[in-house]
N, CA, C and O atoms as a DFTB+ gen file, in Angstrom:
276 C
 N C O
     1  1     113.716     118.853     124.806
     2  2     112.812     118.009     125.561
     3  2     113.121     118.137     127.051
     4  3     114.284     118.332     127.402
     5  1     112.101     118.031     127.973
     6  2     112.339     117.945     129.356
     7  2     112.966     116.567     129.383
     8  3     112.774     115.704     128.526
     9  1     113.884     116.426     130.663
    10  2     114.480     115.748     131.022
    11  2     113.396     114.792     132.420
    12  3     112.764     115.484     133.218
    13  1     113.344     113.429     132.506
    14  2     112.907     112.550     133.843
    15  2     111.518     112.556     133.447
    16  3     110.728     111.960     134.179
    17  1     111.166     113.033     132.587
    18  2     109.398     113.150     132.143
    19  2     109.518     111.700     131.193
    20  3     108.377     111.284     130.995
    21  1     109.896     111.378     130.960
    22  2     109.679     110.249     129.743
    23  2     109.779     108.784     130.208
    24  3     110.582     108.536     131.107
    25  1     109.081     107.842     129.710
    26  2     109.160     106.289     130.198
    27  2     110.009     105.837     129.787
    28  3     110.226     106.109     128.606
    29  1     111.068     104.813     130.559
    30  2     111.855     103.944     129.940
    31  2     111.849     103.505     128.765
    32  3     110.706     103.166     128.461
    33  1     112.721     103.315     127.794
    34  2     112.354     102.634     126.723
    35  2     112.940     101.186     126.717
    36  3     114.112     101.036     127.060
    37  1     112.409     100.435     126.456
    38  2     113.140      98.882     126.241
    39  2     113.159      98.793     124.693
    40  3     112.136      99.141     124.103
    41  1     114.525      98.236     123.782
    42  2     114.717      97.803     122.745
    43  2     114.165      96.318     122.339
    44  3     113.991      95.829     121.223
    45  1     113.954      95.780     123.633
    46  2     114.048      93.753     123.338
    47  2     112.563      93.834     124.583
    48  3     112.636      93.445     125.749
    49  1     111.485      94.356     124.012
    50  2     110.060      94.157     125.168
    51  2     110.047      93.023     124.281
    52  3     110.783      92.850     123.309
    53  1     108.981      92.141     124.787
    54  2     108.223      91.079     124.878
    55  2     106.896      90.978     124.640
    56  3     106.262      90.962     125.696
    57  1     106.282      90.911     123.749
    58  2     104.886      90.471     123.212
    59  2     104.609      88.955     123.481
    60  3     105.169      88.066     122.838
    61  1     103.809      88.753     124.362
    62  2     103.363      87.275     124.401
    63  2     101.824      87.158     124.126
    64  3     101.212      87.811     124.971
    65  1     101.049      86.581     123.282
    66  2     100.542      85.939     122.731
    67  2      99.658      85.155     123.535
    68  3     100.369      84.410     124.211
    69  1      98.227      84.927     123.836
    70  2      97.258      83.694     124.244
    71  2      97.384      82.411     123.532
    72  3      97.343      81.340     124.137
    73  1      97.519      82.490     122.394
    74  2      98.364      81.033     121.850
    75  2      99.650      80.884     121.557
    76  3      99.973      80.417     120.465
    77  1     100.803      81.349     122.710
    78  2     101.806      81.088     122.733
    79  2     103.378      81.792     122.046
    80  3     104.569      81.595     122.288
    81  1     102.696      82.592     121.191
    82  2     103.398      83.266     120.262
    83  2     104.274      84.310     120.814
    84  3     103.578      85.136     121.404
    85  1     105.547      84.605     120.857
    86  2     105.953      85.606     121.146
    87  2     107.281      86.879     120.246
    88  3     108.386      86.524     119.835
    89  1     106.975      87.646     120.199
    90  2     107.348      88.536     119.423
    91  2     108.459      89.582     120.104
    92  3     108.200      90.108     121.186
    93  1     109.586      89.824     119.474
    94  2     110.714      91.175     120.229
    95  2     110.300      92.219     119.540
    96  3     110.458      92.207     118.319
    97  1     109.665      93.370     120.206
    98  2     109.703      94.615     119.830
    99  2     110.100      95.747     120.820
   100  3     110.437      95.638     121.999
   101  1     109.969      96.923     120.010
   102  2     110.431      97.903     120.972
   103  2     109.535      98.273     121.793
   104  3     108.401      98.173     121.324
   105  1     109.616      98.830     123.285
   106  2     108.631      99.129     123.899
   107  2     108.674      99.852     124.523
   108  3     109.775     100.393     124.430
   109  1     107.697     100.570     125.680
   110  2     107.830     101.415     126.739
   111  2     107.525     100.137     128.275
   112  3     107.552     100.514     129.447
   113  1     107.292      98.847     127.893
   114  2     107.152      98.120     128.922
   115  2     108.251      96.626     128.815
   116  3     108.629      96.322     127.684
   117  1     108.593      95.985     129.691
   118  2     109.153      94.975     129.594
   119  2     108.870      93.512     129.003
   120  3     109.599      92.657     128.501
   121  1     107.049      93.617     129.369
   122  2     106.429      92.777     128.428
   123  2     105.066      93.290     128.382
   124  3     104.500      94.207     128.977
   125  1     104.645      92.312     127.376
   126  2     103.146      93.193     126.984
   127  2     102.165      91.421     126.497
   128  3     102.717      90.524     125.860
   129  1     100.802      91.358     126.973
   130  2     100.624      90.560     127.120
   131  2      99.241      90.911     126.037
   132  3      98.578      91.945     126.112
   133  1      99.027      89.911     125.147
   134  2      97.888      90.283     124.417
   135  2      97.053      88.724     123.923
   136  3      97.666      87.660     124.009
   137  1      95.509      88.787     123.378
   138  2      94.745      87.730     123.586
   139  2      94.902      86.831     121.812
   140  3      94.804      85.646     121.496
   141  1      95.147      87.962     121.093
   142  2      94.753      87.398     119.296
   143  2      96.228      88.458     119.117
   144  3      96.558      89.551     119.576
   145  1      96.868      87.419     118.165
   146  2      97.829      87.746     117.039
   147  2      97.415      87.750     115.484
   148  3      96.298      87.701     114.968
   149  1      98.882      87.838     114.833
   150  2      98.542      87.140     113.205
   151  2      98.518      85.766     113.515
   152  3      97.552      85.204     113.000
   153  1      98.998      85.286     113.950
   154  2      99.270      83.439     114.263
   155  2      97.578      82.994     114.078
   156  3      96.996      82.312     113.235
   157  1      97.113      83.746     115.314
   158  2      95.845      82.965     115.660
   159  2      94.332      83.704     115.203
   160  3      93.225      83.187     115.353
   161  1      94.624      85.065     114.603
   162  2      93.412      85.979     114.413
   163  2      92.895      85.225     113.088
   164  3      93.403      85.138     111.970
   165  1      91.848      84.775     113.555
   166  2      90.823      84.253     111.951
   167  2      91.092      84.678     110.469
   168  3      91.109      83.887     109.526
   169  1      91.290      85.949     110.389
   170  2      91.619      87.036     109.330
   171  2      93.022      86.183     108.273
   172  3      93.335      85.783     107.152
   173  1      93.440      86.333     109.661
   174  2      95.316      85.754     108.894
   175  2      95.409      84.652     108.582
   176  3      96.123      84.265     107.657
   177  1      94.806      84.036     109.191
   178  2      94.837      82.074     109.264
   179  2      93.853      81.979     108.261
   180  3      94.063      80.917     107.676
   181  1      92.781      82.618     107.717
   182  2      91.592      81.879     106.656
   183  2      90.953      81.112     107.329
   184  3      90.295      80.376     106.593
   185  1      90.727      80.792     108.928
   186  2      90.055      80.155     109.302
   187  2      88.778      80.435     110.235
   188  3      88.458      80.123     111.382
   189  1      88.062      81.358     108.929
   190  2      86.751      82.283     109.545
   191  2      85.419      81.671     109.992
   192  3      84.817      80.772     109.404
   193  1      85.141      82.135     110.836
   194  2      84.343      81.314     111.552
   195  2      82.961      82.390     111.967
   196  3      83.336      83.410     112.546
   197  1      81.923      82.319     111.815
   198  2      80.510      83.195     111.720
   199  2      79.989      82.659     112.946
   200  3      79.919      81.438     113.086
   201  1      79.527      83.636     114.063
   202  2      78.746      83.437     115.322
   203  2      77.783      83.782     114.946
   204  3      77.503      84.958     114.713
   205  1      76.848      82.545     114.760
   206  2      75.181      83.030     114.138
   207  2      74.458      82.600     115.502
   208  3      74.640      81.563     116.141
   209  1      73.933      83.243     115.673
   210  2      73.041      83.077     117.107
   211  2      71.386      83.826     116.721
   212  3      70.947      84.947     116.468
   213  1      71.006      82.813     116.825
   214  2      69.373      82.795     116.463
   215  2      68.943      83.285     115.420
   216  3      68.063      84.139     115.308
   217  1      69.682      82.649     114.422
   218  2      69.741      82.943     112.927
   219  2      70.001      83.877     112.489
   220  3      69.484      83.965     111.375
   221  1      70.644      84.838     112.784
   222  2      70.760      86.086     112.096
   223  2      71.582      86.586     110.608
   224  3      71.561      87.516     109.802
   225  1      72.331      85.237     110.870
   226  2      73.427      85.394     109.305
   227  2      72.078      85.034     108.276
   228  3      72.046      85.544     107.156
   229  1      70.900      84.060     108.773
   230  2      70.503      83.495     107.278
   231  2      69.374      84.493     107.548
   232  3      68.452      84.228     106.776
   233  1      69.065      85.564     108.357
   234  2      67.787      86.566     108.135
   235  2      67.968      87.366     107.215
   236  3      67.165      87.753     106.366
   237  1      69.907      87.848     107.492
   238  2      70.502      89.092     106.680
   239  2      70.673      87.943     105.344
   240  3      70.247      88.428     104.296
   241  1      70.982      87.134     105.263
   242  2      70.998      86.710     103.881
   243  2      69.920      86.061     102.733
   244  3      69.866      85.749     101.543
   245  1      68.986      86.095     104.154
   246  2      67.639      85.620     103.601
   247  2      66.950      87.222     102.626
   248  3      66.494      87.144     101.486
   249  1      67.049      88.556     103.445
   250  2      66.667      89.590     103.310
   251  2      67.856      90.332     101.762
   252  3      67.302      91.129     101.005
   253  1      69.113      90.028     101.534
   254  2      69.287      90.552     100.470
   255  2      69.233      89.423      99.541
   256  3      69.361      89.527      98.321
   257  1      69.094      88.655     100.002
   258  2      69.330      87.057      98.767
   259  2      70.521      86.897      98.175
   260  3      70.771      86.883      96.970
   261  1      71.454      86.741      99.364
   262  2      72.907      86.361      99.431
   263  2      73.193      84.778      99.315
   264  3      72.885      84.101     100.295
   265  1      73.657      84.249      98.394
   266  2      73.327      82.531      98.463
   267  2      74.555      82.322      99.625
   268  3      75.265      83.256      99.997
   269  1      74.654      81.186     100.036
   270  2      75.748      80.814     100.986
   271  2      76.675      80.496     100.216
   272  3      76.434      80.470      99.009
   273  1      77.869      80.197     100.660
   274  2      78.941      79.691      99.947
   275  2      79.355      77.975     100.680
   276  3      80.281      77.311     100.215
């Protein structure tokens, strides 16, 4: 490998979290700043939430005849 070509590596970077969460991983930066985790991403939490804007969930469900849940 060339030598002075490569980024620092940090063992203990910093992941911080928009809701607070913060995580030690390895990195090429000292910290790393991000908006959605597992903590807070809908997916992980079960707490899914549908942006229907001018009906479009009940057009597509109107159109295959998807009942709601």
């Amino acid at each position: 490998m060339k030598t002075e070509i490569h980024p620092e590596y940090f063992m203990d970077a910093v992941v911080k979290c928009a809701c607070g969460t913060e995580y030690k991983i390895p990195g090429a930066t000292k910290e790393i700043h991000i908006e959605v985790c597992s903590n807070c991403h809908p997916f992980f939490t079960g707490n899914d939430r549908i942006m229907d804007t001018e009906g479009r969930v009940e057009k597509f469900r109107k159109r295959f005849k998807l009942e709601k849940k």
